[in-house]
N, C-alpha and C positions, 0 to 999 in steps of 0.2 A: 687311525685317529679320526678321518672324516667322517666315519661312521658311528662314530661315539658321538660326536654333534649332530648329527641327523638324526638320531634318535632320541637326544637329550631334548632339540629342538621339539620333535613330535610327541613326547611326554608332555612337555609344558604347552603345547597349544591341546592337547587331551584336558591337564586342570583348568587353563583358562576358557574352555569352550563349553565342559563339561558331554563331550561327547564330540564321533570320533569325525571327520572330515567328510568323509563319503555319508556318510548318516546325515549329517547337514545337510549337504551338499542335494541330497536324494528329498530331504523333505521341503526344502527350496522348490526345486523340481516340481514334487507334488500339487506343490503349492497353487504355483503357478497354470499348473496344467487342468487346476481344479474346474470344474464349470461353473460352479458360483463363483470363482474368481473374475473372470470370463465374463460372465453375468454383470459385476458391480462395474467391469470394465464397458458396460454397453448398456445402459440405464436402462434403455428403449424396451428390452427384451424384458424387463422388470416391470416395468408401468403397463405396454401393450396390452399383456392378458385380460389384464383386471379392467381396458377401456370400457366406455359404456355411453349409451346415448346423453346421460345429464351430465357426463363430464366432456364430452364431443360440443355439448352447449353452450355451456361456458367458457372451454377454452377458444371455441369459436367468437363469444364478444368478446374476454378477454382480448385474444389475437386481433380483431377488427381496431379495438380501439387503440390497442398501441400502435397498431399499423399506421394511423391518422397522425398518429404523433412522428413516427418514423420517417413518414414520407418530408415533411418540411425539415426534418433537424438532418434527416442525411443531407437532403442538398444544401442547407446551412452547414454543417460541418465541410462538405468538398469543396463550397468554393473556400471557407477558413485555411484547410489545406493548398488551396493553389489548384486544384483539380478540377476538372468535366464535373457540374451536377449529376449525373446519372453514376458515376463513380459511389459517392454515398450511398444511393441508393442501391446499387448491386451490394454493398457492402454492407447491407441491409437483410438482403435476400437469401445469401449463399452460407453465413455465418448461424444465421435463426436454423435453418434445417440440418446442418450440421451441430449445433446447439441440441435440438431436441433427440439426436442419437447420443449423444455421448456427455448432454448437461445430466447434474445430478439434485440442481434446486430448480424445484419448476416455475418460482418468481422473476428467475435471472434472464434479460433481455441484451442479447449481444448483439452489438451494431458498431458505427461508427463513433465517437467521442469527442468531444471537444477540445482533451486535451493529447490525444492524440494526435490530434488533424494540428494541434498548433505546432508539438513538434515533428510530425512532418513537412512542419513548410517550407525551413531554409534548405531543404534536401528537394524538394516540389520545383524549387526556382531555376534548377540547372534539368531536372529531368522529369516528369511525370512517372518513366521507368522507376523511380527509386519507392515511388509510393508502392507498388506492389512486388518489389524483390524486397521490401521493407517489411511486409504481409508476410511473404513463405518465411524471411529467415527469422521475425518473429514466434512463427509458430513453430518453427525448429527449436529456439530457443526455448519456448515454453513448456513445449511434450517432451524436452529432451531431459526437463527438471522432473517433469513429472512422472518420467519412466524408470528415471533415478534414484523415485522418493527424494529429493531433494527443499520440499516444499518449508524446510526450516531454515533454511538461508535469509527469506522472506521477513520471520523474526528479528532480524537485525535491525530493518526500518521499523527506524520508532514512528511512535501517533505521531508527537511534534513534528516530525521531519514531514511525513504523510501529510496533514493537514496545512503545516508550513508550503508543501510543492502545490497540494491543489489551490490554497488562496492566491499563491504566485500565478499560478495558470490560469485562475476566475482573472486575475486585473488583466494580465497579456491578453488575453481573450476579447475581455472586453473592450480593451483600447483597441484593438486590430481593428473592431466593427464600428469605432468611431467614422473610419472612412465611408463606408456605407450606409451606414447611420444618417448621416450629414451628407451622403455626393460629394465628399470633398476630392479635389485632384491630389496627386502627388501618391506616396506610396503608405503603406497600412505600418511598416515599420515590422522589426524585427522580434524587437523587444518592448515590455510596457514602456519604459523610458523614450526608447525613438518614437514609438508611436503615438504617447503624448505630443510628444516633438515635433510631428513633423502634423497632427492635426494641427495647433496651434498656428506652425508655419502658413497652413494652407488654409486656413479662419475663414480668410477674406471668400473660399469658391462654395461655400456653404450653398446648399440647393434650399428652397425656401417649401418646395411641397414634399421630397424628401422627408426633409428633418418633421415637417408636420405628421407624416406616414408614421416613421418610425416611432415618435414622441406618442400618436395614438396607439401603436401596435403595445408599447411598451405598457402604458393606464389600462388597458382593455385587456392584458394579460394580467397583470395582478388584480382586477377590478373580478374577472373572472373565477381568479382562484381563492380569492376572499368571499367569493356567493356560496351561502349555504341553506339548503330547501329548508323550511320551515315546515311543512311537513315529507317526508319523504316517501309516505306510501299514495301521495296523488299522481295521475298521468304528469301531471306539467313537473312535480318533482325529479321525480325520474329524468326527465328529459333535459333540466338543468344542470341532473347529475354526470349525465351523458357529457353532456355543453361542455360541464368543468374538467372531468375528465379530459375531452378530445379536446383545450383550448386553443389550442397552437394549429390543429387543425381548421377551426372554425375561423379563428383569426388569417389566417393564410388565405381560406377557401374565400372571406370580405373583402380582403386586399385585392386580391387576383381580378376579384369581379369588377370593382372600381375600376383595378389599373384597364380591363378588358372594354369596360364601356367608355373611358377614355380614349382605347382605340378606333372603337367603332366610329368614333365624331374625329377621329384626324389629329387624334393630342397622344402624346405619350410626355405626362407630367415627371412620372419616375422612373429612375434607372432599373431596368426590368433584367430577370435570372438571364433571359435570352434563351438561345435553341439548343433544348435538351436529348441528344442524341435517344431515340428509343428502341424497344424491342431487347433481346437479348446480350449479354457480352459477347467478345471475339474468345473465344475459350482457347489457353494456347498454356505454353510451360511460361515462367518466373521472366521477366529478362534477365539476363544473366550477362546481357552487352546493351548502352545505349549510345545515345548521341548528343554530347556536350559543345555547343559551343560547332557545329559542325565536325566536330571529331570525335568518333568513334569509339569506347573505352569497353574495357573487359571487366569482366569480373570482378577482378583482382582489386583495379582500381575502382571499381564501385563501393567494394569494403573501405576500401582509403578516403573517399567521400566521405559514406558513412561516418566510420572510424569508431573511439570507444563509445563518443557520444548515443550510436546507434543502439548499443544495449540499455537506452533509459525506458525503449520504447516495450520489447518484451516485462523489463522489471514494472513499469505501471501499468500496462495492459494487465497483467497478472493479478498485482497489489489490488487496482479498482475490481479485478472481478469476483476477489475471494474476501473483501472488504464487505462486497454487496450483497455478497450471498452470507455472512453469516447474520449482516443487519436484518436481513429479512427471514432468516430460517429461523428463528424463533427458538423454542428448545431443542431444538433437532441439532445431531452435529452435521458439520459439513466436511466432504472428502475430499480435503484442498490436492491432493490427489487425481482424482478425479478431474476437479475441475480446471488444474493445469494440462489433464490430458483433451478435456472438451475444448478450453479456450486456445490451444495447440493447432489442434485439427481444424476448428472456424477457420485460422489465419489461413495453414498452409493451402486447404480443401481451397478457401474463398480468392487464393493468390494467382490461380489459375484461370480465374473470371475478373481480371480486370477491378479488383478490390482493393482500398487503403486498409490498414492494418485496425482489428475490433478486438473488443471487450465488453464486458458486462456496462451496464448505463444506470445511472441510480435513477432519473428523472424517468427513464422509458421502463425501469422495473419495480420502483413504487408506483407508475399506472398497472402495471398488470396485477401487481400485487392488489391493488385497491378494486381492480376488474372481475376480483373473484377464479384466477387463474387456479384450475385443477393440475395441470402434467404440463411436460416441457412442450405437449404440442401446439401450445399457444403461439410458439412460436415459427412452428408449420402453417399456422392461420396468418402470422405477419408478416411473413416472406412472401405468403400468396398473394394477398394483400397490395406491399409493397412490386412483386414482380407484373399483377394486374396494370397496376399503377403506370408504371418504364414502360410497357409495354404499347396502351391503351391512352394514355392521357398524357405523351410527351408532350405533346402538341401545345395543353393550356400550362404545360409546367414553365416556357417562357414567361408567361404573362405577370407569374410572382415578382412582385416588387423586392429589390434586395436589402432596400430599407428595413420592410419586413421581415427579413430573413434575421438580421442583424438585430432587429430588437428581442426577438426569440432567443437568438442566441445569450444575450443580453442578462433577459430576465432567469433563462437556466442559468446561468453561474450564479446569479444570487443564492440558486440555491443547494451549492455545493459548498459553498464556504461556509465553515465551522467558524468561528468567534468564539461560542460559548466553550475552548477549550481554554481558553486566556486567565479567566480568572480562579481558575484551581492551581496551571500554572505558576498563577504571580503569587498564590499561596503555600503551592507544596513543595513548588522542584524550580526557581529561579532561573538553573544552570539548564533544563527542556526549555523552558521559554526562551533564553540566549537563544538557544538550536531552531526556535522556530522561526525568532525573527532572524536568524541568519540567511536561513533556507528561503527566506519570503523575500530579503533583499538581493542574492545571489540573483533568485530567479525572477526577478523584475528587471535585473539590470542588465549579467549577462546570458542570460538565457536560463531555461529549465532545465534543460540536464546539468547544467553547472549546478543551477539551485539543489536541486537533491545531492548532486554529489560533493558539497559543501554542508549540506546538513549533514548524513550517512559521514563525513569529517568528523564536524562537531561532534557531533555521538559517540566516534570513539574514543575522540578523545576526553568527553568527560567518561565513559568507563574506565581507560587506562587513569586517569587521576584517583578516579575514585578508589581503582586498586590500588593505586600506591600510595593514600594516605586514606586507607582502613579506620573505622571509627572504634578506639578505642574507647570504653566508656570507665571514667574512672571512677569510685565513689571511696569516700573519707571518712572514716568512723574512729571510735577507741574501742577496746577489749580491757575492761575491767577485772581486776584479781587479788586475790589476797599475795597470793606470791609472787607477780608480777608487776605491780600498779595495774598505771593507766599505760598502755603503747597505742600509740600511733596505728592504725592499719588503712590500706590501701587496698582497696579491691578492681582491677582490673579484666576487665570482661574481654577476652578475645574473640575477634568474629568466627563463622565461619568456617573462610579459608582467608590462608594469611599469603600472598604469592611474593618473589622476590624482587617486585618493586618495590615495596614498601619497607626494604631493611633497614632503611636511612630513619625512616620516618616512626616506627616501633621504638629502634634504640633509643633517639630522639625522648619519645614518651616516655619510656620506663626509667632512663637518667632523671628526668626531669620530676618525676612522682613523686611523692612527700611520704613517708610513712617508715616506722621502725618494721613493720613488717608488710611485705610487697606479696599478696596474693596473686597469683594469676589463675583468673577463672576460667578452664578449658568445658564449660558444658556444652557448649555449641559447637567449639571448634575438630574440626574433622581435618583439617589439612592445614599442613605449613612448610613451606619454600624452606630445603636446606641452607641458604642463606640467610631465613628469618632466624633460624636454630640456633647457628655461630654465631648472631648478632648479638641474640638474647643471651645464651651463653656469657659472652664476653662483658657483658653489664652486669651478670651474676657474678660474675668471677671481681669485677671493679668495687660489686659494692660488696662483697666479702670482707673486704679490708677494711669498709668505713663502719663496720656494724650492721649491716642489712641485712634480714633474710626475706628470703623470697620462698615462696609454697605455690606446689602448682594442684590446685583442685579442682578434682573431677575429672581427669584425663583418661580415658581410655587408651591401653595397651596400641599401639601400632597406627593410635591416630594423632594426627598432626605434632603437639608439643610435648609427646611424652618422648624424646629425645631430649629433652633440656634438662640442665645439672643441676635442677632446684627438688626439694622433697616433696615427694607427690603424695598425697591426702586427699584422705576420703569421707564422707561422712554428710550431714546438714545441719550439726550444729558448728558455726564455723569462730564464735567466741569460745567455747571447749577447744577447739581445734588448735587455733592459736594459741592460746594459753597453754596446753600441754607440751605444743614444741617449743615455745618458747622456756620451760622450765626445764625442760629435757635436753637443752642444749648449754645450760646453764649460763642464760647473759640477760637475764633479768637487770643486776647492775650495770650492765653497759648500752641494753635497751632504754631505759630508762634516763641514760645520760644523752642519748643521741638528739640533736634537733633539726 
């Protein structure tokens, strides 16, 4: 007998596969072992050949200037994090050169983030360790979707929720740098709400050359990126274009000097980066143990820190770097694939060296993008760049005012937040804007990973509503005849698919419908909940007795509501259609009496 199910079994995975297990199974295999497979999985080996000295040019300025930019936003995003400045910047380093082996858009610029660095920080405050066991088990998480193909799960966050988490993270962000902004005492706060809170609290310790530092870094960063050459093919053009491009570097590079020759006369006006470990990282394995509080913890309990909150941090590393790469690939498609397996390797490869957790950056890969970047080794030229940098110049990296830092930081979140999605919102979809501002108040108040997984809520739950109250579309006409009169008719369009939350909600409508004859139009509908079936059924069978007929047109055989006990018709004239059953069933005078 077991063996008549074993083979009954293996028949029917034959029709449904259309071929036989091990043939699958083999061309899988094949697949895999192909060398162009191999190939698409290692970019490098694709781009190398074809290099050449004018694209070794370019990616060479490309990579210099982003570097400029690199260097002040890493150590503004480590201290954001709670972190050693030189932290950023290795995270800088180790991520770009693993990037140009296994990236697959040569715009994309992976480094440190701002909103990364913000949720790392309540995890920063008990250990430094959690930032880089935070690095490997991201990228475990990442490469582990993308060796899956996994990369449509990703689909489920909607834009709203997306642009709802990053507006939440632009305010959190920028209220954090209110403390440093201002030199105010007391602490940067957790959330946008505390940290409002607790600036206000601390008003009265306001630095007065501070807050003037900042206030100029901030005018002289957009004064900057609002200049545009009037002519662009003169020397001094170029060179402004240069300016605007590297502006965050050229602003860092004025501060720094100020704060420096304030030192050399015996003043130090502002709260300066301080001493920035240089030279290489301690290169060693993950922590996998640190030290809370003077005690000791494991692993185990590192994950329990963590907790679910931890997985927000691979889902937006991810979201930001496959968001960035397709705004910037242009007609080309992108192999989000791929680029879970590139932004994967960055974390784990860069967890090793003393790195916070990276991703793709919009502000650091609209420069390169605008730099004229050929191939991903732009970002060979940014890491060198950047490791130059730690290396060779730790010494005046104290000297950076943190004022400075913070209005950098400041002025990039302006320009990650979307607004213009609001008003197609308040025109198209009501119930996405709910979603957005839920997400934006969530993550303002208690935190960002709350924020998204309070939108990622909202969302499902307006798709389950939406499936269980299906829009019926009804329209009302007559059907004129000499043998019939006038009847009544109802035209009913069913969607789709009809699933079995919405049984309530169909029967509901088709009780409720007006008409001596109740069409139900099945041209679109391909599926229906054997719930929806009995439901409709049992309102056929109700209104049988009061005079109703009901016709199902247009249903195909075996799809969705050709189960239902109404007479199925076909054709496109649907005043003939009517009219002929309704004489052929002989209730002309009872049609005609019904109201």
């Amino acid at each position: 007998m077991w063996h008549r199910k074993v083979l009954w079994s293996y028949n029917f995975y034959l029709r449904i596969n259309c071929c036989p297990p091990r043939s699958k199974w083999r061309r899988g295999v094949s697949r895999m072992c192909n060398v162009e497979s191999w190939r698409r999985r290692v970019p490098i080996t694709i781009w190398l050949p074809q290099y050449n000295l004018e694209k070794l040019l370019r990616d060479a300025i490309a990579g210099i200037t982003v570097g400029l930019t690199s260097i002040p936003q890493g150590i503004a995003y480590a201290i954001v994090a709670g972190l050693p400045p030189q932290v950023g910047l290795y995270s800088s380093i180790f991520p770009g050169v693993m990037y140009a082996v296994f990236g697959s858009c040569k715009q994309v610029t992976v480094g440190p983030t701002a909103i990364l660095a913000a949720l790392l920080t309540k995890y920063v405050a008990q250990s430094e360790d959690f930032a880089y066991l935070a690095s490997f088990l991201t990228g475990c998480v990442i490469l582990l979707l993308g060796v899956l193909q996994l990369g449509f799960l990703l689909d489920f966050i909607s834009k709203p929720v997306i642009s709802g988490f990053t507006a939440a993270a632009a305010l959190q962000i920028s209220a954090s740098q209110l403390k440093s902004l201002f030199n105010t005492t007391g602490s940067s706060g957790g959330t946008f709400i505390k940290a409002v809170i607790n600036f206000f609290s601390n008003i009265k310790s306001v630095q007065l050359w501070d807050t003037l530092l900042g206030v100029l870094t901030i005018v002289s960063l957009f004064l900057l990126k609002c200049c545009s050459p009037s002519s662009p093919l003169s020397y001094c053009a170029t060179c402004r274009v240069h300016s605007v491009r590297a502006r965050n570097a050229v602003v860092v590079f004025a501060a720094t000097a100020v704060a420096y020759l304030f030192y050399i006369y015996g003043m130090t006006p502002f709260k300066l980066t301080g001493k920035i470990e240089g030279g290489l990282p301690k290169f060693s394995l993950p922590p996998f143990q640190t030290v809370v509080n003077n005690n000791t913890i494991g692993f185990d309990k590192m994950l329990d820190v963590l907790g679910p909150e931890g997985l927000v941090m691979p889902l937006v590393a991810i979201l930001e770097s496959i968001a960035i790469a397709k705004a910037f690939a242009g007609t080309a498609s992108v192999d989000v694939t791929q680029e879970m397996v590139a932004v994967g390797m960055c974390n784990i490869v860069s967890s090793f060296a003393q790195s916070m957790p990276a991703t793709g950056s919009f502000t650091r890969t609209a420069l390169n993008h605008a730099s004229g970047v050929m191939t991903p080794a732009g970002s060979l030229f940014k890491a060198a760049l950047v490791l130059l940098s730690v290396t060779y110049l730790s010494e005046a990296f104290r000297f950076i005012p943190r004022s400075t830092l913070a209005g950098i930081i400041m002025v990039a979140m302006v320009s990650i937040v979307d607004f213009s999605i609001l008003p197609p919102l308040w025109r198209h979809s009501k119930s996405e804007l709910f979603v957005w501002f839920l997400t934006v108040v969530v993550g303002v108040t208690a935190g960002l990973e709350y924020g998204i997984a309070a939108g990622a809520a909202g969302d499902a739950l307006r798709v389950l509503y939406s499936a269980s109250r299906p829009r019926l579309v009804t329209k009302q006409f007559k059907v004129c005849g000499v043998q019939v009169g006038a009847v009544d008719v109802a035209l009913v369009s069913l969607p789709e698919v009809v699933c079995y939350a919405s049984v309530e909600h169909v029967g509901r409508v088709l009780r409720t419908v007006r008409g001596h004859v109740v069409v139900l139009d099945g041209r679109t509908n391909i599926h229906a909940d054997i719930g929806v079936i009995e439901t409709v059924n049992s309102v056929i069978s109700d209104a049988e007795g009061g005079k109703r007929r009901f016709l199902l047109w247009c249903v195909e055989e075996g799809h969705g509501f050709d189960g239902i006990n109404a007479t199925l018709v076909t054709g496109d004239d649907l005043q003939r259609i009517v009219t002929e059953h309704c004489v052929d069933n002989r209730r002309v005078s009872s049609l005609s009496g019904v109201s």
